[in-house]
PyMOL Python script that loads the backbone (N, CA, C, O; Angstrom):
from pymol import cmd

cmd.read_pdbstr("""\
ATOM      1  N   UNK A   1     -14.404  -2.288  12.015  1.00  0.00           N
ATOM      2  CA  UNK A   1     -13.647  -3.430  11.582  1.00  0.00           C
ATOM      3  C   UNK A   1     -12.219  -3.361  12.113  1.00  0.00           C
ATOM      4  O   UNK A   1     -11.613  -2.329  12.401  1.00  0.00           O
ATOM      5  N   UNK A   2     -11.790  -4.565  12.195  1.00  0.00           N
ATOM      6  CA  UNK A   2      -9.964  -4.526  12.891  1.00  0.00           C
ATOM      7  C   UNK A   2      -9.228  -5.713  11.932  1.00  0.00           C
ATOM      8  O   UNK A   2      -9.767  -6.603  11.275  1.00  0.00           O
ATOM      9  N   UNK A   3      -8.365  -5.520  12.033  1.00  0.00           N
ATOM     10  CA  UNK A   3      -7.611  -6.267  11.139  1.00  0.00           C
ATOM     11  C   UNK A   3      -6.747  -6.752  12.125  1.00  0.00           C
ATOM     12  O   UNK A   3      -6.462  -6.153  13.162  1.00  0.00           O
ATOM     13  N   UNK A   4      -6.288  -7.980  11.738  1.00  0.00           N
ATOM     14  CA  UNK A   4      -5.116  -8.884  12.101  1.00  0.00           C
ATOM     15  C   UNK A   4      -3.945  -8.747  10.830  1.00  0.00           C
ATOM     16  O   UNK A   4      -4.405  -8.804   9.690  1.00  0.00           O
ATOM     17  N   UNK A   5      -2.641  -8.591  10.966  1.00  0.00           N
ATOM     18  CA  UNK A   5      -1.797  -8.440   9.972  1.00  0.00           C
ATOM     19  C   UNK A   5      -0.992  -9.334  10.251  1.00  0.00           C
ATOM     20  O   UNK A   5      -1.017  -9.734  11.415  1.00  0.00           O
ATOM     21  N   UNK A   6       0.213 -10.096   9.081  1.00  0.00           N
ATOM     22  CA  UNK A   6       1.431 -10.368   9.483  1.00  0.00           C
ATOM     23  C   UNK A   6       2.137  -9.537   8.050  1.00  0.00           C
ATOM     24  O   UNK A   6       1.559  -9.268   6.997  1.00  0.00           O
ATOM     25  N   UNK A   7       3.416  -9.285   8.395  1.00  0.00           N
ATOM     26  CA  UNK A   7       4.567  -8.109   7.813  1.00  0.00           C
ATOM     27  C   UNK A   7       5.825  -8.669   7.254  1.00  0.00           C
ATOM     28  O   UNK A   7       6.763  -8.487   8.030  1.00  0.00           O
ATOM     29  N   UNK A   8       6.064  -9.124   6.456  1.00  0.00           N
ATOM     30  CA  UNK A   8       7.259  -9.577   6.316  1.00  0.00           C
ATOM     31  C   UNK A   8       8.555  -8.206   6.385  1.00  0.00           C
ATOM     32  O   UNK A   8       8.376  -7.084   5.912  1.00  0.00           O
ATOM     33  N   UNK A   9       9.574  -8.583   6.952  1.00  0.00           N
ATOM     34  CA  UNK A   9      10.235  -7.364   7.325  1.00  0.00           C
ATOM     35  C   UNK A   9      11.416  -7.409   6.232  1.00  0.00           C
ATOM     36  O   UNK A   9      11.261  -8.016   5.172  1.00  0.00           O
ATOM     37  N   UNK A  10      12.809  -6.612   6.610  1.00  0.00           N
ATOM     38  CA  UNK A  10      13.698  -6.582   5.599  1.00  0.00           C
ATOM     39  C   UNK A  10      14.466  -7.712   5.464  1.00  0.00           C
ATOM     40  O   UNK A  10      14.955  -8.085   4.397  1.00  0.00           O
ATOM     41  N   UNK A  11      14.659  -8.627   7.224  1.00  0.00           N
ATOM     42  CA  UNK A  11      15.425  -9.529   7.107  1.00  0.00           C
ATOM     43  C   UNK A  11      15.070 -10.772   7.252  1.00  0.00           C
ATOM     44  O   UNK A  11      15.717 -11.764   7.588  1.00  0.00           O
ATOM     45  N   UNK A  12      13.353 -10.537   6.802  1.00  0.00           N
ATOM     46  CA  UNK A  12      12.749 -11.859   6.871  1.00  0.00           C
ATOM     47  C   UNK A  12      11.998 -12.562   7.182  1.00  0.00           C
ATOM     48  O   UNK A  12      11.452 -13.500   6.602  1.00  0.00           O
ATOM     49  N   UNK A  13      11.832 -11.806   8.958  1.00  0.00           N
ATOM     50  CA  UNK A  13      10.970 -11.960   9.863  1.00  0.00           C
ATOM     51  C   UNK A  13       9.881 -11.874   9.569  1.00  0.00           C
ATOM     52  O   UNK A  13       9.532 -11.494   8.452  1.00  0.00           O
ATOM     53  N   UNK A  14       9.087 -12.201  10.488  1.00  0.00           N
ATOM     54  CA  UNK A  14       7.445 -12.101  10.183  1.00  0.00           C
ATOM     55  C   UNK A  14       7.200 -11.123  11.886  1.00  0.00           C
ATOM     56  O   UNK A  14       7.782 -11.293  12.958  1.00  0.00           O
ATOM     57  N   UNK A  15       6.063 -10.078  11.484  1.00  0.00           N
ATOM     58  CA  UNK A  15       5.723  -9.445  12.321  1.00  0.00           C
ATOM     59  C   UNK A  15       3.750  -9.076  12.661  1.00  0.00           C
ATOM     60  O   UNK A  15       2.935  -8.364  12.073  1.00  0.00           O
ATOM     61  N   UNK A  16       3.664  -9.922  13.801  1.00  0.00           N
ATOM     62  CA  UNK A  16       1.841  -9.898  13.550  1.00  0.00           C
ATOM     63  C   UNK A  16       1.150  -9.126  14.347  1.00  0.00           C
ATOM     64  O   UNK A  16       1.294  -9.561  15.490  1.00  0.00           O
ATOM     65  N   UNK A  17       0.369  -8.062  14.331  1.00  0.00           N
ATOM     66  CA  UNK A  17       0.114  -7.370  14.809  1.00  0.00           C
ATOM     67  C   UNK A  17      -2.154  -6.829  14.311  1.00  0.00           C
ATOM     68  O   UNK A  17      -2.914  -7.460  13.577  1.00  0.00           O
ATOM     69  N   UNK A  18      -2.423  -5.606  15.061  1.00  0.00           N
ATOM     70  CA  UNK A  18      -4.176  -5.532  15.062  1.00  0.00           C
ATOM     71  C   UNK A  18      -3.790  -4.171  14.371  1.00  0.00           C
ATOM     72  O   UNK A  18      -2.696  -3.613  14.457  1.00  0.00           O
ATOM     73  N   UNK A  19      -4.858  -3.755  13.693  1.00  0.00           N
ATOM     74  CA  UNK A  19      -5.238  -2.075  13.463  1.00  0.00           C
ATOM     75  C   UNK A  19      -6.952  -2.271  13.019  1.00  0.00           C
ATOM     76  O   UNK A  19      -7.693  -3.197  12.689  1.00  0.00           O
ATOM     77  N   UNK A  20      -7.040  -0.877  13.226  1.00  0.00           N
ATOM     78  CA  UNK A  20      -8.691  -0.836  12.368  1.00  0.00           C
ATOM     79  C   UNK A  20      -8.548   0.022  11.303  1.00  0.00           C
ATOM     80  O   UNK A  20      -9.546   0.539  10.801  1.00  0.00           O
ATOM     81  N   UNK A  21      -7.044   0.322  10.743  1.00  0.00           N
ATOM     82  CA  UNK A  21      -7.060   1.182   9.412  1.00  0.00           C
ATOM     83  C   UNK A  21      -5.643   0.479   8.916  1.00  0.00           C
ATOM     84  O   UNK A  21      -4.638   0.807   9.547  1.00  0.00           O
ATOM     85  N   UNK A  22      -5.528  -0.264   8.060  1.00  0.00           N
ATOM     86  CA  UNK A  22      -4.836  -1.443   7.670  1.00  0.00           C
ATOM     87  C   UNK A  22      -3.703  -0.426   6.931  1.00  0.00           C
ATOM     88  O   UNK A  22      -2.579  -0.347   7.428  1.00  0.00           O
ATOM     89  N   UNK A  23      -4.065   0.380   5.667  1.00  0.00           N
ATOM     90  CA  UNK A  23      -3.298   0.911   5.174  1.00  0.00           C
ATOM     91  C   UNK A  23      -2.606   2.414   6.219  1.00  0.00           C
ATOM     92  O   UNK A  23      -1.439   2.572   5.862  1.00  0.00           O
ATOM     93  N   UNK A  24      -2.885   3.171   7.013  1.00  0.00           N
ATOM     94  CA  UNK A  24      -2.691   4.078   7.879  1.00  0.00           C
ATOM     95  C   UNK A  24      -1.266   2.855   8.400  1.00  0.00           C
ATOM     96  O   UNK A  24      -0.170   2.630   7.885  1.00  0.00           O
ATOM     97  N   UNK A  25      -1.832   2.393   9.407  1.00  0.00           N
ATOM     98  CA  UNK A  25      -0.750   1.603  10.493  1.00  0.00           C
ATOM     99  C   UNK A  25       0.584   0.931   9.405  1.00  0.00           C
ATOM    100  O   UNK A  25       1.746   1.329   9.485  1.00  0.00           O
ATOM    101  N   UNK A  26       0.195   0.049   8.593  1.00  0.00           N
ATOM    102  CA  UNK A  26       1.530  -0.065   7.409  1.00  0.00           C
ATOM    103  C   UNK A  26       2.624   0.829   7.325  1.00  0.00           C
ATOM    104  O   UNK A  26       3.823   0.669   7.555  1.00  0.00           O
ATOM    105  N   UNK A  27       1.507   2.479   6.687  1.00  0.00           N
ATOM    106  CA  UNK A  27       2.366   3.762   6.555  1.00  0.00           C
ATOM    107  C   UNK A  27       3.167   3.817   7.861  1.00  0.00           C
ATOM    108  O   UNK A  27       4.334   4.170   7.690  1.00  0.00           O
ATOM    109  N   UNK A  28       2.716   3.478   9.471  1.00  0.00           N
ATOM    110  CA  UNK A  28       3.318   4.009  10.275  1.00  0.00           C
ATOM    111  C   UNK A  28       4.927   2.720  10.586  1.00  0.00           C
ATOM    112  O   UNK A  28       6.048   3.051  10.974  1.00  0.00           O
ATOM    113  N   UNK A  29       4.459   1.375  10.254  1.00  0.00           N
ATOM    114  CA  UNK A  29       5.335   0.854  10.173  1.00  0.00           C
ATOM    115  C   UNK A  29       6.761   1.252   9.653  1.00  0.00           C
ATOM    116  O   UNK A  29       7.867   1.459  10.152  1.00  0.00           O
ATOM    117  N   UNK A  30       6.028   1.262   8.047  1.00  0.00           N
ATOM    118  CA  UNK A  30       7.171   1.801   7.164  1.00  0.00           C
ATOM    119  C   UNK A  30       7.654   2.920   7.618  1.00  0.00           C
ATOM    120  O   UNK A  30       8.819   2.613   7.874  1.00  0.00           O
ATOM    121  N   UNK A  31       7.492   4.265   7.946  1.00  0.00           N
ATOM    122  CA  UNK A  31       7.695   5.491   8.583  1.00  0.00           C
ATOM    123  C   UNK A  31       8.408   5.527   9.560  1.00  0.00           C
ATOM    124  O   UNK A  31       8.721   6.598  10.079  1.00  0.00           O
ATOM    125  N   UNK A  32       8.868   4.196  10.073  1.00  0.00           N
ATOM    126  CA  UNK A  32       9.391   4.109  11.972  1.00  0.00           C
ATOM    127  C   UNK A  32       8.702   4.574  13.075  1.00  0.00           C
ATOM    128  O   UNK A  32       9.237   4.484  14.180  1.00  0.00           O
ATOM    129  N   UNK A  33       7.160   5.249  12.909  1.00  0.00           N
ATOM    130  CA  UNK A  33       6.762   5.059  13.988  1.00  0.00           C
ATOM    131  C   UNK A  33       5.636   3.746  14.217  1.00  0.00           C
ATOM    132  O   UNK A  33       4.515   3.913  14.697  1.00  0.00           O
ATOM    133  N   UNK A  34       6.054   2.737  13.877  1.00  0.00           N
ATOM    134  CA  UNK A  34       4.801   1.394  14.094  1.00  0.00           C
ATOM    135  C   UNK A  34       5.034   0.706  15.507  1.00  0.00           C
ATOM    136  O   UNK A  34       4.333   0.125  16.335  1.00  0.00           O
ATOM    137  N   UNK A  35       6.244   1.029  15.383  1.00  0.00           N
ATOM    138  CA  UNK A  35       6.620   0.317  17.252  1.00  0.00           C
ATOM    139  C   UNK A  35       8.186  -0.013  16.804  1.00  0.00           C
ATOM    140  O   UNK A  35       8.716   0.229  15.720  1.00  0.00           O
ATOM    141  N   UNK A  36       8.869  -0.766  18.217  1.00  0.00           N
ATOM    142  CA  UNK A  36      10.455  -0.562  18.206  1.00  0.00           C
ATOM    143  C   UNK A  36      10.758  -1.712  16.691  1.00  0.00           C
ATOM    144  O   UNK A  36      11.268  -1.457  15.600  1.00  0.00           O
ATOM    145  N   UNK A  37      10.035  -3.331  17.398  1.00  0.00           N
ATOM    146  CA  UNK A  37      10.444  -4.387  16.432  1.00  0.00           C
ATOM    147  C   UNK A  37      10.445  -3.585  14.819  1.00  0.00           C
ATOM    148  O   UNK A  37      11.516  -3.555  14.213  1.00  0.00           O
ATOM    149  N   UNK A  38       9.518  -3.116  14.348  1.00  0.00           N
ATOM    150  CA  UNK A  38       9.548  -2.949  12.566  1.00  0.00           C
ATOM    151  C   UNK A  38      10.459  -1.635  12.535  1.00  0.00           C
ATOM    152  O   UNK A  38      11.099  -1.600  11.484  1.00  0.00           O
ATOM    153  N   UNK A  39      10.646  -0.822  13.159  1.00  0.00           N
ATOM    154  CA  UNK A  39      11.318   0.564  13.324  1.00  0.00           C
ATOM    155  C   UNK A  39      12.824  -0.410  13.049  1.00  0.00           C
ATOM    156  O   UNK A  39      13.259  -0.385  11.898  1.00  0.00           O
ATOM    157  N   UNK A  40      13.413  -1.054  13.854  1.00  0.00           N
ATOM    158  CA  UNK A  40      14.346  -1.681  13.601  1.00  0.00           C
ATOM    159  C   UNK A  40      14.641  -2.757  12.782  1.00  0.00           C
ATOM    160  O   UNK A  40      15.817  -3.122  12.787  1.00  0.00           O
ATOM    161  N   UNK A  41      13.799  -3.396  12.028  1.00  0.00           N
ATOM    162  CA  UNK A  41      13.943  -4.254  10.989  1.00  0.00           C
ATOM    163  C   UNK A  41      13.128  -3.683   9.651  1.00  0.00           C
ATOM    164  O   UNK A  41      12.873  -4.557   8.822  1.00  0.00           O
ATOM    165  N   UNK A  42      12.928  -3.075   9.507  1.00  0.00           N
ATOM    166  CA  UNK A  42      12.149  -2.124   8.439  1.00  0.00           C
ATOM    167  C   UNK A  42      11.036  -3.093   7.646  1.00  0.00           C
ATOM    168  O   UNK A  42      11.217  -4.198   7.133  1.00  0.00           O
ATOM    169  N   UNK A  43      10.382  -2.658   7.691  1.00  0.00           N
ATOM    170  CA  UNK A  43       8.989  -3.292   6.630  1.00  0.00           C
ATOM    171  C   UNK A  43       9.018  -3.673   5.254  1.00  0.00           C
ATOM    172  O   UNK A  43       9.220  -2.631   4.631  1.00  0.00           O
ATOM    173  N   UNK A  44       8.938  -4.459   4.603  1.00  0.00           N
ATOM    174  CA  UNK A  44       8.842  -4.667   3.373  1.00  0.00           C
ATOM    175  C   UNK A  44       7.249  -5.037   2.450  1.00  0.00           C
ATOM    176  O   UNK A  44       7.086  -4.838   1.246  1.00  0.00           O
ATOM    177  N   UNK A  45       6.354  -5.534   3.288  1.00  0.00           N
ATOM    178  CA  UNK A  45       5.124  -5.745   2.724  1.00  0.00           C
ATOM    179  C   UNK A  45       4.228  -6.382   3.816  1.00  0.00           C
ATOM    180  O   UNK A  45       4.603  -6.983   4.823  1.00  0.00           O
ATOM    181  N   UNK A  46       2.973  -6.127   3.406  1.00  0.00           N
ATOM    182  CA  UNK A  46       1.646  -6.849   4.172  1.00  0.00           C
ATOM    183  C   UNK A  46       1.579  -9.047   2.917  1.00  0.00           C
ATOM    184  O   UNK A  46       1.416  -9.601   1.830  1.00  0.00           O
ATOM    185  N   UNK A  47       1.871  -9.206   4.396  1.00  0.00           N
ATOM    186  CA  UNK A  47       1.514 -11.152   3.774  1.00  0.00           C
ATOM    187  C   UNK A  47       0.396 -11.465   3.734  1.00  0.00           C
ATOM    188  O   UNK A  47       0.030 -12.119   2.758  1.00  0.00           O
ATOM    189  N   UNK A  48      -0.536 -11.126   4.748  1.00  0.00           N
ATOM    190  CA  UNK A  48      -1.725 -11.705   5.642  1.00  0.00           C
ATOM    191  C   UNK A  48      -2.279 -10.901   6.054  1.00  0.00           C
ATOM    192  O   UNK A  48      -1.661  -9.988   6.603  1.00  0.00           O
ATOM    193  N   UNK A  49      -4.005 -10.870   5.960  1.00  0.00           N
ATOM    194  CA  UNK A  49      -4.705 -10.471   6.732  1.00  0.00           C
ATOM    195  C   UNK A  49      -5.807 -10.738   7.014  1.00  0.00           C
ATOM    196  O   UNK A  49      -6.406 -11.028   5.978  1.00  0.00           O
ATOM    197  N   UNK A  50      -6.444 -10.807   7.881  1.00  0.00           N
ATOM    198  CA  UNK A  50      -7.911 -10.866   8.753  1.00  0.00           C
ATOM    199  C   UNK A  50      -8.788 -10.006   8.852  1.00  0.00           C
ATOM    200  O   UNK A  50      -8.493  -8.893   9.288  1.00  0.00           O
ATOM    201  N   UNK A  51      -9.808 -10.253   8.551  1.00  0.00           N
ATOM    202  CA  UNK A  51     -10.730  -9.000   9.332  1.00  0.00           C
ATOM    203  C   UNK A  51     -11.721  -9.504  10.512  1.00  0.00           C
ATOM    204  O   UNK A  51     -12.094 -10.677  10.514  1.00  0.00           O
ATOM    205  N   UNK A  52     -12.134  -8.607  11.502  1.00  0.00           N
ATOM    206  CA  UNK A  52     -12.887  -9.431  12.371  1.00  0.00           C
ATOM    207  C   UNK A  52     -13.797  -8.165  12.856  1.00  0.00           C
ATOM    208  O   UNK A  52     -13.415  -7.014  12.644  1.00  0.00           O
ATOM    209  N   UNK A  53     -14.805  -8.402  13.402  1.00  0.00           N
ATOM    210  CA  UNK A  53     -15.739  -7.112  13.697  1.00  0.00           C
ATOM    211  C   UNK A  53     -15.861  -6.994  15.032  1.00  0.00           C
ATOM    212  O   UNK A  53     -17.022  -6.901  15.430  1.00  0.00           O
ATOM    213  N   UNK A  54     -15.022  -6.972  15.826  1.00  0.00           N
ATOM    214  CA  UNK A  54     -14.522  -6.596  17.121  1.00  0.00           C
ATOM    215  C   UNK A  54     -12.663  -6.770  17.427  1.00  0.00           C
ATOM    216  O   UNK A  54     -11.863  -7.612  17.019  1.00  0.00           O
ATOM    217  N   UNK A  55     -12.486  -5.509  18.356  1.00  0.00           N
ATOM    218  CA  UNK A  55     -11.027  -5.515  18.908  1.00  0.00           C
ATOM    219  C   UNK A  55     -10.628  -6.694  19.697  1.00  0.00           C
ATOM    220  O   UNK A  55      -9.487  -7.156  19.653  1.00  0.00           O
ATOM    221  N   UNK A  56     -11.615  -7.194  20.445  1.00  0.00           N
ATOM    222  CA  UNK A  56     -11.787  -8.274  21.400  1.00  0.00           C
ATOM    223  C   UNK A  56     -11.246  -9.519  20.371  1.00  0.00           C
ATOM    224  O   UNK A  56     -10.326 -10.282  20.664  1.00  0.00           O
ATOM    225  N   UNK A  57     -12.084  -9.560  18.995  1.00  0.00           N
ATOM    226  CA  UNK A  57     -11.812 -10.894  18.932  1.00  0.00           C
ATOM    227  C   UNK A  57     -10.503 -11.121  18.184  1.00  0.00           C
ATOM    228  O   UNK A  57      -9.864 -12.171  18.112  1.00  0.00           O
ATOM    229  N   UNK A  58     -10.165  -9.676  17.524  1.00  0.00           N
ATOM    230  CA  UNK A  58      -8.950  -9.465  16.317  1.00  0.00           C
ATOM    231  C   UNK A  58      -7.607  -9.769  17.406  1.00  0.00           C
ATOM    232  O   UNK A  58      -6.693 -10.505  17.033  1.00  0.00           O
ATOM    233  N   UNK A  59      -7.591  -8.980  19.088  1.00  0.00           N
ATOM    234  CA  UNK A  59      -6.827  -9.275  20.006  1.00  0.00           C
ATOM    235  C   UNK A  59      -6.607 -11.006  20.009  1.00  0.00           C
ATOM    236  O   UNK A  59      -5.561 -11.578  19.702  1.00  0.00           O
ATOM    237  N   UNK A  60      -7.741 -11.579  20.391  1.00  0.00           N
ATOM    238  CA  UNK A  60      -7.905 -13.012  20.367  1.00  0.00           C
ATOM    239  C   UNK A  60      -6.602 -13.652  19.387  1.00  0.00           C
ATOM    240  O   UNK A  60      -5.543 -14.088  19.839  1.00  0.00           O
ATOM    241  N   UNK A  61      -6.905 -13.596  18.250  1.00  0.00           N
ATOM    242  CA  UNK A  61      -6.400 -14.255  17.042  1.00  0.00           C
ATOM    243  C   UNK A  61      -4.939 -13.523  16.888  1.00  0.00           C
ATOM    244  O   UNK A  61      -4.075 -14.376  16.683  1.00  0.00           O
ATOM    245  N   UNK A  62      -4.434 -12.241  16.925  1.00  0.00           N
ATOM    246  CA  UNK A  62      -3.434 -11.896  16.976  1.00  0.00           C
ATOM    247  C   UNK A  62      -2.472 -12.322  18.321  1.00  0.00           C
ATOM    248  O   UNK A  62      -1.278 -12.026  18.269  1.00  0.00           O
ATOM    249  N   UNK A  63      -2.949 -12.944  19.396  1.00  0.00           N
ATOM    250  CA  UNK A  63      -1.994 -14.099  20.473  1.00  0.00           C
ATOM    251  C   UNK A  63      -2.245 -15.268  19.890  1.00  0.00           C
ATOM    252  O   UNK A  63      -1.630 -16.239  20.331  1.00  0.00           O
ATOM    253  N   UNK A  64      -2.920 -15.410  19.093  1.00  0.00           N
ATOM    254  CA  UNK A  64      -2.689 -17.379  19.155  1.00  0.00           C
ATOM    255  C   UNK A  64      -1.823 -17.148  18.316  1.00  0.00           C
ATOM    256  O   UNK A  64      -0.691 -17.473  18.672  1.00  0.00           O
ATOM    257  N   UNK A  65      -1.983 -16.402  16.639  1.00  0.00           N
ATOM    258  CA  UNK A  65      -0.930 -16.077  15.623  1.00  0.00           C
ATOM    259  C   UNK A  65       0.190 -16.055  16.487  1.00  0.00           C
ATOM    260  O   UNK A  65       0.617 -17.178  16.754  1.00  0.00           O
ATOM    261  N   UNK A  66       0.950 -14.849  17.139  1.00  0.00           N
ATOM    262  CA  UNK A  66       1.842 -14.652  17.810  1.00  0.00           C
ATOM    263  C   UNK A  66       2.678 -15.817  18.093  1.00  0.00           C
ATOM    264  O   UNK A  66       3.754 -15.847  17.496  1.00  0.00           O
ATOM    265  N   UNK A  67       2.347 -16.966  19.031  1.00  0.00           N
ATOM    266  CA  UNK A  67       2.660 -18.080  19.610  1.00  0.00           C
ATOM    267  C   UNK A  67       3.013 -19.572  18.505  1.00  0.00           C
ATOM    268  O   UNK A  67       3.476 -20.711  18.559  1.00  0.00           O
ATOM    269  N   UNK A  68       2.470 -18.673  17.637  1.00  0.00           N
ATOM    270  CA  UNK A  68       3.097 -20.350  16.414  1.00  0.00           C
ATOM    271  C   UNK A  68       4.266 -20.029  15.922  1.00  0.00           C
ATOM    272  O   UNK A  68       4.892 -18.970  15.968  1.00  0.00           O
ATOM    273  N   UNK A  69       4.488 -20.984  15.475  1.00  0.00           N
ATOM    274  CA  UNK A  69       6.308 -21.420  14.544  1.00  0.00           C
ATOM    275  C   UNK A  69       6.157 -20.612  13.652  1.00  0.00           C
ATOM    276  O   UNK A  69       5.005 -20.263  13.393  1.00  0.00           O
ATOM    277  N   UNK A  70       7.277 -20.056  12.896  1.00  0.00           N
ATOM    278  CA  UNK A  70       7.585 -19.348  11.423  1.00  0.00           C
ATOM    279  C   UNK A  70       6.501 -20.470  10.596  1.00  0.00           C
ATOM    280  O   UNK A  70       5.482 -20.018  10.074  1.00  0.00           O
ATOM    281  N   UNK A  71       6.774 -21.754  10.541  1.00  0.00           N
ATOM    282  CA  UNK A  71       6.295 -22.737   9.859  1.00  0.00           C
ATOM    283  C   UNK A  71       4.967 -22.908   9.851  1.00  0.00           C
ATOM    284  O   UNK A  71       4.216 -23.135   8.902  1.00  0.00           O
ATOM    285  N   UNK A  72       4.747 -22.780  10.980  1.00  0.00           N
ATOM    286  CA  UNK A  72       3.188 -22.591  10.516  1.00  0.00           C
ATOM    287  C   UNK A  72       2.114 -21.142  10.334  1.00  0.00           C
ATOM    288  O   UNK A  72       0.936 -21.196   9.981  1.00  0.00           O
ATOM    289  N   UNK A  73       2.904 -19.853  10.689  1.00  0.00           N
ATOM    290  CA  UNK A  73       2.723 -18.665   9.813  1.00  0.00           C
ATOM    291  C   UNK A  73       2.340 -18.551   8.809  1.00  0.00           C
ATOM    292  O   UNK A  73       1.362 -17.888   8.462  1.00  0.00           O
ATOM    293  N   UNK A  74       3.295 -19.404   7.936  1.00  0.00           N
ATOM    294  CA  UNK A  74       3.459 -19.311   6.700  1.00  0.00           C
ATOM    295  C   UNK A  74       2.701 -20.313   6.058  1.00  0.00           C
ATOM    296  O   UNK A  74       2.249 -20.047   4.944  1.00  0.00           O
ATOM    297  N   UNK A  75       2.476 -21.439   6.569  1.00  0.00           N
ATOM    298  CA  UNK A  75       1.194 -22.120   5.940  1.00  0.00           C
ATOM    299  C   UNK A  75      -0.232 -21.709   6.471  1.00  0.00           C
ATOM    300  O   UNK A  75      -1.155 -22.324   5.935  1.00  0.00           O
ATOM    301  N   UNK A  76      -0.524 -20.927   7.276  1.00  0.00           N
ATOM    302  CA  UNK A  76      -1.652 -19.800   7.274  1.00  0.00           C
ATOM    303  C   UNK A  76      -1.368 -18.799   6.150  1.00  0.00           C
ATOM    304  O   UNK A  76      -2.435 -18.526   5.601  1.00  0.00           O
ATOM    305  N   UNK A  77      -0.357 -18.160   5.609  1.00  0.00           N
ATOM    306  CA  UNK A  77       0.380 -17.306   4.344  1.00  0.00           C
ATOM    307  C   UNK A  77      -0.142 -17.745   3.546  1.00  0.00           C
ATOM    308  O   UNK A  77      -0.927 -17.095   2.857  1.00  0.00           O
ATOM    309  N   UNK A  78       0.105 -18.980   3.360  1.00  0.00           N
ATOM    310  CA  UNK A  78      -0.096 -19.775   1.970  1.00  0.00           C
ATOM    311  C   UNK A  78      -1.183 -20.561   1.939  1.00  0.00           C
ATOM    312  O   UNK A  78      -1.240 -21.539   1.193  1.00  0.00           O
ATOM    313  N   UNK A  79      -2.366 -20.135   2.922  1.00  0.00           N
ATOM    314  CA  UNK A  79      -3.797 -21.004   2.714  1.00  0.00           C
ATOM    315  C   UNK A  79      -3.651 -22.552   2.553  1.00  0.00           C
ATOM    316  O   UNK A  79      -4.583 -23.275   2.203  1.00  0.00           O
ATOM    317  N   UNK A  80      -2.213 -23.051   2.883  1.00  0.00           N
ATOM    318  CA  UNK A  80      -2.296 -24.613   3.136  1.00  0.00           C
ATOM    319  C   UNK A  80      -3.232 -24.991   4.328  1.00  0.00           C
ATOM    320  O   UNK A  80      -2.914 -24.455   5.390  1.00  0.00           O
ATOM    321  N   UNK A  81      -3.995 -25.564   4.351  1.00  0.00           N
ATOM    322  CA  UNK A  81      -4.997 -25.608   5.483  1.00  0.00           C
ATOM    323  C   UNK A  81      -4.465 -27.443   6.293  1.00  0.00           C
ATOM    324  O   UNK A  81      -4.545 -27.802   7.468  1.00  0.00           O
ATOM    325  N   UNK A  82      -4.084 -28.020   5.370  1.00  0.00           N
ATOM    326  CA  UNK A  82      -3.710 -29.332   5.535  1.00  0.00           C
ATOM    327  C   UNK A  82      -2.314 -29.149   6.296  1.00  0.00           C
ATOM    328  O   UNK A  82      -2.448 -29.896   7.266  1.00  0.00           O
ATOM    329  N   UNK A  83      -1.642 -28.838   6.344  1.00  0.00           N
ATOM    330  CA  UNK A  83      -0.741 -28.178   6.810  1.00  0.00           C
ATOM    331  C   UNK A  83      -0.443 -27.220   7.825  1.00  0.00           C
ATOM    332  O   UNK A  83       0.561 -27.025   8.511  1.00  0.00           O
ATOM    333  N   UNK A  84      -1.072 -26.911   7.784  1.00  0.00           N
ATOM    334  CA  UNK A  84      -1.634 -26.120   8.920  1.00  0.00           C
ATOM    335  C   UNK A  84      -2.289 -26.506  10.310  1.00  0.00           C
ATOM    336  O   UNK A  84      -2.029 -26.106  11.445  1.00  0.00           O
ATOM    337  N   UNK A  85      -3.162 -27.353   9.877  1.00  0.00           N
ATOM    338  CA  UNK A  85      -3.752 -28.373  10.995  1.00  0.00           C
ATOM    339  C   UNK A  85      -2.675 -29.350  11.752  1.00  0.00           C
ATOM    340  O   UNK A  85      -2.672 -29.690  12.935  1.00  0.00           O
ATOM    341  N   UNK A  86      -1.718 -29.711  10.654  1.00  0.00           N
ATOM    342  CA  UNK A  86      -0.462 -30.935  11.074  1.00  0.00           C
ATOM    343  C   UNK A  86       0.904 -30.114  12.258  1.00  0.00           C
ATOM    344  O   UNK A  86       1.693 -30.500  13.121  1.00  0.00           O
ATOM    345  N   UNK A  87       0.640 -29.244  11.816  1.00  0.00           N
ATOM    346  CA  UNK A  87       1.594 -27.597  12.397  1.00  0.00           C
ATOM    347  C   UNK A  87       1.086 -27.479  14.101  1.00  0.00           C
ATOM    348  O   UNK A  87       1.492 -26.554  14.804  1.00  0.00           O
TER     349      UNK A  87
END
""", "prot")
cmd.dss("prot")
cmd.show_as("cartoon", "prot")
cmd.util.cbc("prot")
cmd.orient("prot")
């Protein structure tokens, strides 16, 4: 299994990223070794997540995530689906 995540950080940001051990990779976030972006804005919590039963397809969905507005992040966050579609 792989997961798709998004992270809300200390200052706000949203950070979306893949693992196949959801709670492990978090720890490494929080820890400073998750990569440069969360190392430098520090982690505050898991918002979102996915599961998908391939790397291939969790990759997939973690670039389209990537490429949308804060605004519509967050109405994927918030299961507005109507909203989401308009986004």
């Amino acid at each position: 299994m792989y997961f798709v995540y998004i992270i809300e950080c200390s200052d706000r940001s949203l950070y979306t990223g893949i693992t196949n051990d959801l709670g492990r990779r978090f720890d490494e976030h929080k820890n400073g070794n998750g990569g440069h972006y969360t190392n430098a804005k520090k982690v505050e919590r898991i918002l979102y997540t996915e599961e998908y039963s391939s790397r291939s397809s969790a990759l997939k969905r973690e670039s389209q995530i990537k490429k949308w507005t804060r605004a519509k992040k967050e109405a994927l966050i918030d299961g507005n689906l109507d909203l989401l579609k308009k986004l």
